[in-house]
N, C-alpha and C positions, 0 to 999 in steps of 0.2 A: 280105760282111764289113761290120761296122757303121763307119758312119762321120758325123760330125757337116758333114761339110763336104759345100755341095752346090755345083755347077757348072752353066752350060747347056751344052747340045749345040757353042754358041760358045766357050764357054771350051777345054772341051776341045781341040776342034780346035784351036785358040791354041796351046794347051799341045804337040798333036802335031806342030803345025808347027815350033814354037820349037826343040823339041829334034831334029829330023828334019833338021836342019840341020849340016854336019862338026865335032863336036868334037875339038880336038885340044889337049894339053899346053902350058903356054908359061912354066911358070917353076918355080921354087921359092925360096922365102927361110926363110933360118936366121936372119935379124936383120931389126930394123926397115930397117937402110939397104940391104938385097937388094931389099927388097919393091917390085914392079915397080910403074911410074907409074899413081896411079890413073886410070881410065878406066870410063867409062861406069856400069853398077852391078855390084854385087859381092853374092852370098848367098853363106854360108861353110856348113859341113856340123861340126858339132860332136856331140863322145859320148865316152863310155869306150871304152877301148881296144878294138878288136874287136867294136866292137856294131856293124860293117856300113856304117861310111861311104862305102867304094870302093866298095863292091859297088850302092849307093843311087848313087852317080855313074854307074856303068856301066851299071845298070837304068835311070837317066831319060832316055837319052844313045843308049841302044841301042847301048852297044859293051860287046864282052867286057875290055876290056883296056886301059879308056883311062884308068882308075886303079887302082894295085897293087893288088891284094887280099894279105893274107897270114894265116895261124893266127898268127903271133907278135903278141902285144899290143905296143904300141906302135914298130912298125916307120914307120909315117908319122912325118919328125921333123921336116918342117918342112912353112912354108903350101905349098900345092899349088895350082896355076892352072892355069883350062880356059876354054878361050873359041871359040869359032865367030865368025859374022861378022855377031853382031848386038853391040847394048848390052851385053849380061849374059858376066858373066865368072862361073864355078864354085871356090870355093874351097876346098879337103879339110882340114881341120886337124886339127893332131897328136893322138891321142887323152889323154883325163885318166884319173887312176885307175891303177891296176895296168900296167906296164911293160917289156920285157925290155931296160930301158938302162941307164946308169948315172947314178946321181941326179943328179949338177952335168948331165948332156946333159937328165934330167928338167925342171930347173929352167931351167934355159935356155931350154927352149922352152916353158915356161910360163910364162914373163917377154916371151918374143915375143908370144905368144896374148893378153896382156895390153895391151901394147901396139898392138895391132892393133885391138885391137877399141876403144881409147882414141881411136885416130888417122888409122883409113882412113875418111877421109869420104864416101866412096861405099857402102860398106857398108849393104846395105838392112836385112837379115834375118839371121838365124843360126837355120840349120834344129838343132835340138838332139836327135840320132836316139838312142831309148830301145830297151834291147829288150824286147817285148809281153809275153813269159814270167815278163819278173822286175819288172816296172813301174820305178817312180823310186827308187833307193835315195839311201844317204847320201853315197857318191863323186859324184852328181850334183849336189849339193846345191850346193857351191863355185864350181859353172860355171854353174850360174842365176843365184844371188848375184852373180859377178862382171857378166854378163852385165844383170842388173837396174843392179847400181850405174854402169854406166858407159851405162845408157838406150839402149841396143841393145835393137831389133825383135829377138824368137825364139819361134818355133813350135816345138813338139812332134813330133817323127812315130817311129811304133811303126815296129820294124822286126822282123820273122819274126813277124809279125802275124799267120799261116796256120797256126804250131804252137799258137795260143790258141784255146779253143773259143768259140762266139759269145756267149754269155752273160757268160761271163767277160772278154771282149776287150771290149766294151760297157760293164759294169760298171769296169772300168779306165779305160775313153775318161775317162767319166764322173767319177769322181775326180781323175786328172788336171784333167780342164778345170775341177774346183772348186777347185783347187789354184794353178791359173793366175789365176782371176779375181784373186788378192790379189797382182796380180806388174800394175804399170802396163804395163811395156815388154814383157809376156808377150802374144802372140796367142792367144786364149783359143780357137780351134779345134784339137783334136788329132786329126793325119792316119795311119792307119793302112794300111801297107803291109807285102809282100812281094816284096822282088829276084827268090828263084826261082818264082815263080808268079806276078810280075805284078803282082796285083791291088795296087788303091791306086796306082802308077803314074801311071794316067794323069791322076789326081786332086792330085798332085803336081804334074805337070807345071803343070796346072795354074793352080796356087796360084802357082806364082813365073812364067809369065805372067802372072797379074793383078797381082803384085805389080810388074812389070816395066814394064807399062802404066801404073799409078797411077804410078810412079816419072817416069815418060818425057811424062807432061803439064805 
């Protein structure tokens, strides 16, 4: 699978140790004043609804089950916290875009996502997971944007990156990451994975180890 990010032999292992370690659940906040005390660092997981954000927590993590997965778009309806017993806390956020809620529960919680991303100052990164099939559309567009104006660190990462053929999944990276250089607060590498097969994984991992480490010096 193509990919623009490279790692050594050390990083990796970082990255398998990091997450090889017990995740488990520890909160959830529907409002700014739920939102648990910040601590140590924080990477959040953003996308339209249903493009794979639990199922990317439960693939880097190595567990089936330690964030909901559902078919219904927007069932995740508030922030979501996972933490082991290091620095790095995992944060799942409610998906954008298309919904099975009801609009005032819609806007509510994207009045929180807003807030959040204004005010937790631990917050390193916001992974922003696309899906590799359908590239970047125009539902995405509002949560860059927001994400730009408020100078929030976010990377890219392709998710079912393995239903894309390699020419094509390349030629994507590719525009994407031309796309990003015009975004300051965008990390202009895009990481290309698959939950059920793995691959890209461990390259993730990764990435929020070295991010973890830059963070912790």
């Amino acid at each position: 699978m193509p990919s623009a990010a490279e790692f050594s032999p050390d990083e990796i292992e970082a990255g398998r140790r990091l997450f090889a370690r017990e995740w488990h659940f520890t909160a959830a906040a529907g409002s700014l004043e739920r939102l648990p005390p910040a601590r140590g660092i924080e990477i959040a997981f953003a996308g339209r609804s249903n493009v794979g954000k639990s199922s990317l927590i439960n693939a880097i993590t190595g567990r089936k089950a330690l964030a909901r997965t559902s078919n219904t778009p927007g069932r995740t309806q508030e922030l979501l916290f996972f933490r082991s017993d290091t620095a790095l806390t995992l944060v799942d956020m409610p998906g954008y875009g298309f919904a099975a809620a009801p609009k005032q529960k819609v806007k509510a919680w994207t009045s929180l996502i807003e807030d959040y991303l204004r005010e937790r100052s631990n917050l390193a990164r916001v992974f922003v997971l696309i899906d590799a099939r359908h590239g970047l559309k125009s539902a995405d567009e509002p949560a860059l944007r927001q994400l730009s104006e408020a100078a929030v660190s976010h990377q890219i990462v392709l998710t079912k990156a393995d239903a894309v053929p390699g020419p094509e999944l390349a030629e994507r990276i590719a525009t994407m990451q031309a796309a990003l250089a015009k975004r300051p607060a965008a990390f202009p590498v895009v990481l290309a994975t698959s939950g059920r097969k793995g691959t890209g994984i461990a390259e993730l991992r990764a990435a929020i180890a070295r991010l973890l480490s830059e963070r912790s010096r």
